[in-house]
C-alpha positions in Angstrom: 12.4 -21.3 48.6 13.1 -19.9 52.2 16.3 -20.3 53.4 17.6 -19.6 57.1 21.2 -19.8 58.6 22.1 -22.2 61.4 25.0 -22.2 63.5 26.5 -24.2 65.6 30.1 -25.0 67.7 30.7 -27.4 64.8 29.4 -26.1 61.5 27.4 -23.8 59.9 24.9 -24.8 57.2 21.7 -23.9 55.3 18.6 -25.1 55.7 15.7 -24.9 53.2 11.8 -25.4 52.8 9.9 -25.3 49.1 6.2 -25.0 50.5 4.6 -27.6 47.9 0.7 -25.7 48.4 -1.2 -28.6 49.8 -4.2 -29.0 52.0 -3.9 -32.0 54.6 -6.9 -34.0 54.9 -7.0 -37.2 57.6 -3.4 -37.8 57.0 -3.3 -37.3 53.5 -1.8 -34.3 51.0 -4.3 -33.5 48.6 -4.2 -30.5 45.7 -6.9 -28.5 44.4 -7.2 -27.0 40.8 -7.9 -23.6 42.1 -4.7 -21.9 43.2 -3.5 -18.4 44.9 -0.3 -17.0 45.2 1.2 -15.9 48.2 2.2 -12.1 48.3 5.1 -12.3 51.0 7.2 -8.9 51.9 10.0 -10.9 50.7 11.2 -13.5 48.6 9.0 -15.0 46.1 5.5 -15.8 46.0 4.2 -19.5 46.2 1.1 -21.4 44.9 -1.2 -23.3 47.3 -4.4 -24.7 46.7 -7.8 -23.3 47.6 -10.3 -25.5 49.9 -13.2 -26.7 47.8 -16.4 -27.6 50.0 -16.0 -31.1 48.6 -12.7 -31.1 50.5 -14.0 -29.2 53.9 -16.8 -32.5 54.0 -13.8 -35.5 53.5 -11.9 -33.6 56.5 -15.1 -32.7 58.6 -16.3 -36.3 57.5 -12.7 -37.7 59.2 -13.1 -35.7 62.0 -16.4 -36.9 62.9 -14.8 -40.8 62.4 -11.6 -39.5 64.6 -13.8 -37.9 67.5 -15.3 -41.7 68.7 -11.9 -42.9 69.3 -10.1 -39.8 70.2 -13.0 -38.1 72.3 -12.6 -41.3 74.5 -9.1 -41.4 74.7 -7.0 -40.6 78.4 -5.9 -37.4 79.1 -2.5 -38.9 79.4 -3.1 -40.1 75.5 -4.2 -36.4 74.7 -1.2 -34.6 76.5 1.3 -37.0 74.9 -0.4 -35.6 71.7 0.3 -32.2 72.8 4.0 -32.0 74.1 4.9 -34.5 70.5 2.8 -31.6 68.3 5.4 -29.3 70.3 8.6 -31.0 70.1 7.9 -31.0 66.3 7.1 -27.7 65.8 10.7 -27.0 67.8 12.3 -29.8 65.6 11.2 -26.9 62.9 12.4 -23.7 64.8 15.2 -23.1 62.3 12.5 -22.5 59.3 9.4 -21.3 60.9 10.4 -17.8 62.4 12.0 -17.2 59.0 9.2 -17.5 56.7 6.3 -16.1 58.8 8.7 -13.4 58.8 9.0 -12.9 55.0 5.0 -13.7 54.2 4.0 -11.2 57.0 6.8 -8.6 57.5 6.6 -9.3 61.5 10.0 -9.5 62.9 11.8 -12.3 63.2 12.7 -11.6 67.3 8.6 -11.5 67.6 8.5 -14.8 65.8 11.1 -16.6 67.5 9.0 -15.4 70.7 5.5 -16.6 69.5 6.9 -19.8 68.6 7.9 -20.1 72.2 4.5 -19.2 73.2 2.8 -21.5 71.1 5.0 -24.8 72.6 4.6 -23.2 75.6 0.8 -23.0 75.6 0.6 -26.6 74.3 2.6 -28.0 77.2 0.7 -25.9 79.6 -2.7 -27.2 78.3 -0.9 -31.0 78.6 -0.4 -30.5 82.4 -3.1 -28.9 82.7 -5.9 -31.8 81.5 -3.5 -34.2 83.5 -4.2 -32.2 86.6 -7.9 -33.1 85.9 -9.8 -30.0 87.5 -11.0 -28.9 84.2 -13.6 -31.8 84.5 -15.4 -29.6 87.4 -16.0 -33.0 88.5 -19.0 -33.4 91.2 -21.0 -36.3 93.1 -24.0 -36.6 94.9 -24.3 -40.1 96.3 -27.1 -42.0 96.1 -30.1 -41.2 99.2 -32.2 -44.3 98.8 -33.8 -43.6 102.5 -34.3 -40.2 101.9 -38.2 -38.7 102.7 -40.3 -38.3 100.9 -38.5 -39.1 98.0 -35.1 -41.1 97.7 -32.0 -39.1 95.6 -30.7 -41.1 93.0 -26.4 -41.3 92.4 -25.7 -38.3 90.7 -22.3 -38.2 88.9 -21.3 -34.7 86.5 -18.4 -34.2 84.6 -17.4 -32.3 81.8 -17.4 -34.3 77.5 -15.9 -33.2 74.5 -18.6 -31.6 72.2 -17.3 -33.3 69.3 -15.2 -32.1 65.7 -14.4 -28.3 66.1 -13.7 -25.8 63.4 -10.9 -23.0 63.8 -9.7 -20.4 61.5 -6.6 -18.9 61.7 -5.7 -15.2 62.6 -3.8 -12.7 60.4 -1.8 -11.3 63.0 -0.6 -14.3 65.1 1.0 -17.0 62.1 1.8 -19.2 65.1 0.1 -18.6 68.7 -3.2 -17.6 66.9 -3.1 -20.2 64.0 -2.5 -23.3 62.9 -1.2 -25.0 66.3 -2.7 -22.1 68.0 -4.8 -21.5 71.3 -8.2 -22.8 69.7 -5.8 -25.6 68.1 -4.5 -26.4 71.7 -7.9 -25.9 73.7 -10.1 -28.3 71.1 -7.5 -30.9 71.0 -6.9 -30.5 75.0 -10.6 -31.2 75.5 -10.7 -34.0 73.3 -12.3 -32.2 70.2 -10.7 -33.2 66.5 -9.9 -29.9 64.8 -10.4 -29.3 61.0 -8.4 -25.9 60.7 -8.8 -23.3 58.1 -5.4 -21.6 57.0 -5.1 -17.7 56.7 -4.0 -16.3 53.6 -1.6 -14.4 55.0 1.0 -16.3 55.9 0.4 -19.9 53.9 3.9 -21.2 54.6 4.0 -21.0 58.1 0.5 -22.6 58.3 1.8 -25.4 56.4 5.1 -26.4 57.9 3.4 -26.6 60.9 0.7 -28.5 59.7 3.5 -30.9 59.0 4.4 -30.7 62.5 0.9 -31.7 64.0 0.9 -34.6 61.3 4.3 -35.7 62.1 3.2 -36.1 66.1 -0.2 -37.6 65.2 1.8 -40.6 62.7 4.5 -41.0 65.5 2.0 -41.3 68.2 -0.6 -43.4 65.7 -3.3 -40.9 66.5 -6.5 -41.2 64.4 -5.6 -39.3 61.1 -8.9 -37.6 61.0 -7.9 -35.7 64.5 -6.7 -32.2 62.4 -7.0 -31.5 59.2 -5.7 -28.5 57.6 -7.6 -26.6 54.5 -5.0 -24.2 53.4 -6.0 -21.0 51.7 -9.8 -21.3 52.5 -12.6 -19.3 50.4 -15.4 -17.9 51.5 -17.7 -20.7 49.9 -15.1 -23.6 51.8 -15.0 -21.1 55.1 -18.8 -21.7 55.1 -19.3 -25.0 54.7 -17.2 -25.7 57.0 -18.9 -24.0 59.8 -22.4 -25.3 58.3 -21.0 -28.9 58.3 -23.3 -31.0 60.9 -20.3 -32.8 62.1 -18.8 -29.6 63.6 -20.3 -28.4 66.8 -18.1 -25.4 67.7 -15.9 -22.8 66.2 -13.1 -21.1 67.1 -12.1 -17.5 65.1 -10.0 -14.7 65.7 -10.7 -11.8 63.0 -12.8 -8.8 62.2 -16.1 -7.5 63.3 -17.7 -8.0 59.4 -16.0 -11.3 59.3 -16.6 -13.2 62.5 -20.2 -11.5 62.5 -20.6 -13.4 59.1 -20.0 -16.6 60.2 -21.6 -16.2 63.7 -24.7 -15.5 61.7 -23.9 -18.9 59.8 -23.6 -20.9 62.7 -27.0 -19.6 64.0 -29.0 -20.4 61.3 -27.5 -24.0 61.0 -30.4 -26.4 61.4 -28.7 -27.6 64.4 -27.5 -23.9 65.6 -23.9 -24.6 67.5 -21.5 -22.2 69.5 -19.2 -19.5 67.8 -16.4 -18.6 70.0 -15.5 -15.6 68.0 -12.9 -12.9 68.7 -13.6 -9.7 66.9 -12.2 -6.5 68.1 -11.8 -3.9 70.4 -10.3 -0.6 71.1 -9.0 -1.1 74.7 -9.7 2.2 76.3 -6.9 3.6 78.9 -8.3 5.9 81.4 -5.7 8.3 82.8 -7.1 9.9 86.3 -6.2 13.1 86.9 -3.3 12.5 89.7 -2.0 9.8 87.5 -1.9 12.4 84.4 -0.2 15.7 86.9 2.4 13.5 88.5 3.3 11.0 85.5 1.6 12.7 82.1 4.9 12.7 80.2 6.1 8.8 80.9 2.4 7.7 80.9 2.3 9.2 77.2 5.4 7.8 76.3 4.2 4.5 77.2 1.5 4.7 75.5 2.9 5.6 72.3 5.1 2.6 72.4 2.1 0.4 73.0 0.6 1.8 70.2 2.8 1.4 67.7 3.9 -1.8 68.4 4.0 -4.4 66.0 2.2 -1.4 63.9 -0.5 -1.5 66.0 -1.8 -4.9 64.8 -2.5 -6.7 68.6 -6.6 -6.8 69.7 -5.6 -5.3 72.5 -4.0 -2.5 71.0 -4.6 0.6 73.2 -6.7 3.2 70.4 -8.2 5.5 72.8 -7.4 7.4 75.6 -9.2 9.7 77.7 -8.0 12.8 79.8 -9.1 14.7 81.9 -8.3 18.5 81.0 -5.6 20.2 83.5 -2.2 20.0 84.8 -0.3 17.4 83.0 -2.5 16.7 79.6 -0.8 19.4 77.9 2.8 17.3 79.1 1.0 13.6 77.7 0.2 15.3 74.0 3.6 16.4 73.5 5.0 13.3 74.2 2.8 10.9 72.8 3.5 13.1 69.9 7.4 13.1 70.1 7.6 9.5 70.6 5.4 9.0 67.6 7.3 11.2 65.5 10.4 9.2 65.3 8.7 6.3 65.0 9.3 4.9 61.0 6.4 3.2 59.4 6.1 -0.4 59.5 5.1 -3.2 57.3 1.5 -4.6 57.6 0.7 -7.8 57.6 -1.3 -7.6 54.2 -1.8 -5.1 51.7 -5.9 -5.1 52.4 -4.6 -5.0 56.0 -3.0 -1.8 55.3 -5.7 -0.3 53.1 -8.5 -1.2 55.9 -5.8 0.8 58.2 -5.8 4.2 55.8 -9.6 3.6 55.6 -10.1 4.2 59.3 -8.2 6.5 59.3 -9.6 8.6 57.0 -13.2 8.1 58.9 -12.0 9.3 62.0 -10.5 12.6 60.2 -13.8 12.9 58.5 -15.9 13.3 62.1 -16.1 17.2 62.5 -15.0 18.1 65.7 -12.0 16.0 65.5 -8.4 17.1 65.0 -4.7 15.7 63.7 -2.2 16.0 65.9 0.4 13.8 64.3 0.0 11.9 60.5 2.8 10.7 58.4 2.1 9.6 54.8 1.8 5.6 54.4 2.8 3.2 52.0 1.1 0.9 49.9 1.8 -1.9 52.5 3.4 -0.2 54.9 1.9 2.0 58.1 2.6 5.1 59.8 1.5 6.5 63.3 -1.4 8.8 63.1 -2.6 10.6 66.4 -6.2 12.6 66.7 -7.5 14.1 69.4 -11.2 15.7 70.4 -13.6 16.4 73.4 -15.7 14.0 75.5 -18.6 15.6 73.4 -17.9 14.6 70.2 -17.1 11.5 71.0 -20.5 10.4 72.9 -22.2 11.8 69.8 -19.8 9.7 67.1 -20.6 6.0 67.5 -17.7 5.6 64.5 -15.3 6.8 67.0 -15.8 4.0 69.2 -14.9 1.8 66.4 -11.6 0.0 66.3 -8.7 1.2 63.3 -6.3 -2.0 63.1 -2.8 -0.4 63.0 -1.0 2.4 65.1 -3.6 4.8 65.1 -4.5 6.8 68.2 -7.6 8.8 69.5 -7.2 11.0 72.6 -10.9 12.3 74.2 -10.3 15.1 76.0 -12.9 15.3 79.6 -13.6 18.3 81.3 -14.5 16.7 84.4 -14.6 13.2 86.2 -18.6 13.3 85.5 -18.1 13.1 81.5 -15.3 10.4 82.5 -17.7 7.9 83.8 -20.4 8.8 81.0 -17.4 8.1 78.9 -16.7 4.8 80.3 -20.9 3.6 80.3 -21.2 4.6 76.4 -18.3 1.8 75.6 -19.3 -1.4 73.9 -17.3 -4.4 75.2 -13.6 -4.6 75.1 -11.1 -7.1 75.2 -9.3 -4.9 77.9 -9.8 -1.4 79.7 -7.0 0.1 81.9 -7.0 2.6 84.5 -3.8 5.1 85.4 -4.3 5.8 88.9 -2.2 7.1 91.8 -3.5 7.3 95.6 -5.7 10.8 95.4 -7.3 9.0 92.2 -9.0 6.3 94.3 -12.4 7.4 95.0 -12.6 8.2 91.1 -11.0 4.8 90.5 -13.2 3.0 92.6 -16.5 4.5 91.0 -14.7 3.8 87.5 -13.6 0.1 87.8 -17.3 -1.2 88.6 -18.0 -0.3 85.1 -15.4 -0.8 83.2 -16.0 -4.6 84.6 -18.5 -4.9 83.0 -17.3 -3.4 79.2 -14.3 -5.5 79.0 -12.8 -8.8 80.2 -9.8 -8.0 81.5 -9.1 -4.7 83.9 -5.6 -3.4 84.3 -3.9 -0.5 86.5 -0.5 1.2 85.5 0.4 -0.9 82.6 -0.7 -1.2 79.3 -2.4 -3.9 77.7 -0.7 -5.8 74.5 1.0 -8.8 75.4 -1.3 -11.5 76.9 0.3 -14.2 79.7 -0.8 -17.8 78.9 -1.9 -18.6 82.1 -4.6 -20.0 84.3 -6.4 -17.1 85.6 -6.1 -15.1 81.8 -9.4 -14.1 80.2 -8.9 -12.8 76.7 -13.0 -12.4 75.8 -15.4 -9.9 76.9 -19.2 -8.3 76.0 -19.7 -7.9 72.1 -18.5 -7.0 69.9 -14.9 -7.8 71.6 -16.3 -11.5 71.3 -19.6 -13.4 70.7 -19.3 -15.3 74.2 -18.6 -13.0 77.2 -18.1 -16.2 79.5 -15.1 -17.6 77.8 -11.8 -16.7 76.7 -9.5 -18.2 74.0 -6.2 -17.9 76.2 -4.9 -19.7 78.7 -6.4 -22.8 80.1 -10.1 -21.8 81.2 -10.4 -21.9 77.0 -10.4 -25.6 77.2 -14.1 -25.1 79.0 -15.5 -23.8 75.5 -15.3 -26.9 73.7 -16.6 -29.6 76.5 -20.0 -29.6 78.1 -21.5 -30.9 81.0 -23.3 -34.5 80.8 -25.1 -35.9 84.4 -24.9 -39.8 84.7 -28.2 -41.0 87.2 -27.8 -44.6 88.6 -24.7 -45.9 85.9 -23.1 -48.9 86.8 -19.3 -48.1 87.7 -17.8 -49.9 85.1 -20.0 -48.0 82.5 -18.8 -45.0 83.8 -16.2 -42.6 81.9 -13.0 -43.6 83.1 -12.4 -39.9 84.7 -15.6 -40.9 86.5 -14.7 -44.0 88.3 -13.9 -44.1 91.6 -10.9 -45.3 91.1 -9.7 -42.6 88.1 -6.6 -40.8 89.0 -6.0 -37.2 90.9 -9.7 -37.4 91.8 -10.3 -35.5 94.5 -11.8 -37.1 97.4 -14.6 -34.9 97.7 -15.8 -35.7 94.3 -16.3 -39.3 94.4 -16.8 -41.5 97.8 
């Protein structure tokens, strides 16, 4: 049972939640006979069914029934949905923070946070589709005169593809899961989800499962609109992505993983989009001003970065490259300091944590590469570890390009801004790249930033790059292998372009028109329909 504490000017009392296991399928709680247990950091374990494929085709099956009322629903029925999902999941904020905090050993501030985030990010998305730019709307009107041919009235806007599939993330139990950004997005666009749970943290994927529900029944959505499969195999995790009713899928995981069912969805008879997130190391580039005038606070900064949440953010800052001279000697020592008193942390599983000692142990392998700082880790628990080595080894180690998941640092030493910019070409694509740059570092900068444009999604100067704003001009995507679709993101609200698609209507009558389409649809802009 978890229990939490609530206070209040008049009383004090205990609330509790008995997770009963279940997967919800188009408004029903259905059981499996295959089981697992949860294996939290504290408190007890719990039982929860494991998705069959016979339950993955009921919910896909419900989803497909749901999308031909709810794909053609308003965008003022489809926000409603959204700001009810996150009043529930509030109505729940005494529980939830508490027992993603005992299944994953996050902390509970961090929780209380990303629950913040994830209401937050659901109410963006609702004013967001009510704003109606999303649909890219456009017009040509109708040229019957025109020589030598006339043009025909031309309407575009952008459709829901239809049922999507999402699976949840280890590492985010709330803004990365089961009411999540892919949640969110699919939903915005009018898409009906059928959501595959994480292991990892169970409970928190269920009580807010409850949540969705509870909106969905008070609002008298289409039950088939989510469906959650809680504790999905790998059998149920692929038929769900080969089931024809889905036509996109949202993930958030590892390289092996996501590359799996990418391959999956291409080999589908009908092959559909994965929008897959999958990792990346998120190289820093410190210039050499930048390292002479602020090595010792840049290193600190990164350190913290580093270890934060023990290192388990895609965009956690893994490598850094310096340029040998005044200052680098200043960043080592303090990277290494700030590391040193930092205590190991829990991971968010134990095969979390064993993946973690694994890479590390390949990057101590390469020759050429040395330890500066190691502590010994736990069975589920993670410590710092910082290598360094030359620009050389590095170009000639494609394994050292490859991301560790946890607190573990790589410094490439460079013995000149040449080997820098070959440095920065050899990258595969990132998630992020960052640049540390003060004024005599511009003409490097400037010959840097064209290509680290084109490695990574998002460019940053003087900061570091975990922590990601929901907002509208956020990309969180880049080149493989940081995600299978370099033009889309899967935070903030461009992400709601992933699951739409553009349909032309020639000659339509009006009043066959989607509504958004009519002349007389609201916060149309003028210029789109005359």
């Amino acid at each position: 049972m978890f229990v939490c504490r609530r206070h209040s000017s008049q009383k004090m009392g205990t609330m509790s939640y008995t997770p009963h296991g279940k997967h919800l399928v188009a408004g029903e709680w259905l059981s499996s006979e295959a089981t697992t247990m949860s294996n939290p950091t504290s408190g007890s374990g719990y039982r929860f069914s494991s998705g069959t494929p016979s339950q993955v085709s009921a919910a896909c099956d419900a989803a497909e029934e749901a999308f031909w009322i709810y794909g053609y629903s308003s965008r003022e029925e489809r926000a409603a949905f959204l700001i009810a999902m996150a009043d529930e999941i509030e109505a729940r904020s005494d529980l939830i923070p508490h027992i993603g905090a005992a299944e994953t050993g996050l902390p509970f501030a961090r929780l209380v946070n990303e629950l913040g985030r994830t209401t937050g990010q659901l109410r963006l998305f609702a004013r967001h589709i009510l704003k109606g730019d999303y649909l890219d709307r456009r017009y040509d009107e109708a040229l019957p005169e025109r020589k030598p041919l006339p043009r025909p009235d031309l309407r575009m806007v952008q459709r829901p593809i239809g049922p999507v599939a999402v699976f949840g993330a280890s590492n985010f139990p709330l803004a990365f899961s089961t009411a999540g950004g892919d949640t969110a997005a699919a939903l915005a666009a009018g898409c009906p989800v059928v959501f595959n749970g994480h292991s990892a943290h169970p409970g928190t994927g269920e009580i807010v499962a409850e949540a969705i529900d509870a909106a969905r029944r008070k609002l008298g959505v289409h039950p088939g609109v989510f469906s959650f499969i809680q504790c999905g195999t790998h059998e149920s995790g692929a038929a769900l992505v080969q089931n024809p009713n889905i036509k996109a899928v949202g993930f958030t995981g590892s390289l092996r993983g996501g590359r799996a069912l990418f391959n999956l969805c291409a080999a589908r008879p009908e092959p559909i989009p994965f929008f897959g997130e999958l990792g990346s190391v998120n190289p820093v580039f410190v210039l050499p001003e930048a390292l002479r005038v602020r090595g010792n606070a840049i290193g600190a900064s990164w350190a913290e970065s580093l270890v934060i949440g023990a290192g388990q953010f895609c965009t956690n800052p893994g490598i850094t490259f310096v340029r040998e001279g005044e200052g680098s000697e200043a960043f080592m020592r303090s990277v290494s300091e700030k590391l040193s008193v930092t205590a190991p942390q829990v991971m968010l599983t134990t095969g979390i944590a064993k993946a973690y000692r694994d890479g590390r142990d390949r990057i101590a392998s390469v020759p050429g590469v040395r330890e500066v700082f190691g502590q010994r880790c736990g069975d589920r628990l993670a410590a710092p570890f910082l290598f360094e080595t030359s620009a050389e080894v590095w170009l000639e180690n494609r394994a050292l390009g490859e991301e560790v998941f946890g607190p573990l640092g790589l410094v490439v030493r460079v013995r000149d801004s040449d080997v820098m910019l070959t440095a920065a070409k050899r990258l595969e694509g990132q998630l992020t790249a960052t640049v540390h740059l003060e004024a005599d570092d511009l003409e490097l900068g400037s010959k840097l930033l064209p290509i680290l444009e084109r490695k990574a999604g998002r460019v940053l100067a003087n900061g570091f790059p975990t922590g990601v704003e929901v907002a509208d001009a956020m990309v969180h995507g880049g080149p493989y292998p940081a995600s299978t679709n370099f033009g889309a993101t899967s935070v903030g609200t461009l992400s709601i372009r992933r699951f739409l698609r553009p349909v032309c209507y020639q000659n339509i009558p009006e009043a066959l028109l989607p509504a958004d389409l009519r002349s007389s649809a609201p916060n149309t802009p003028a210029r789109a329909i005359q």
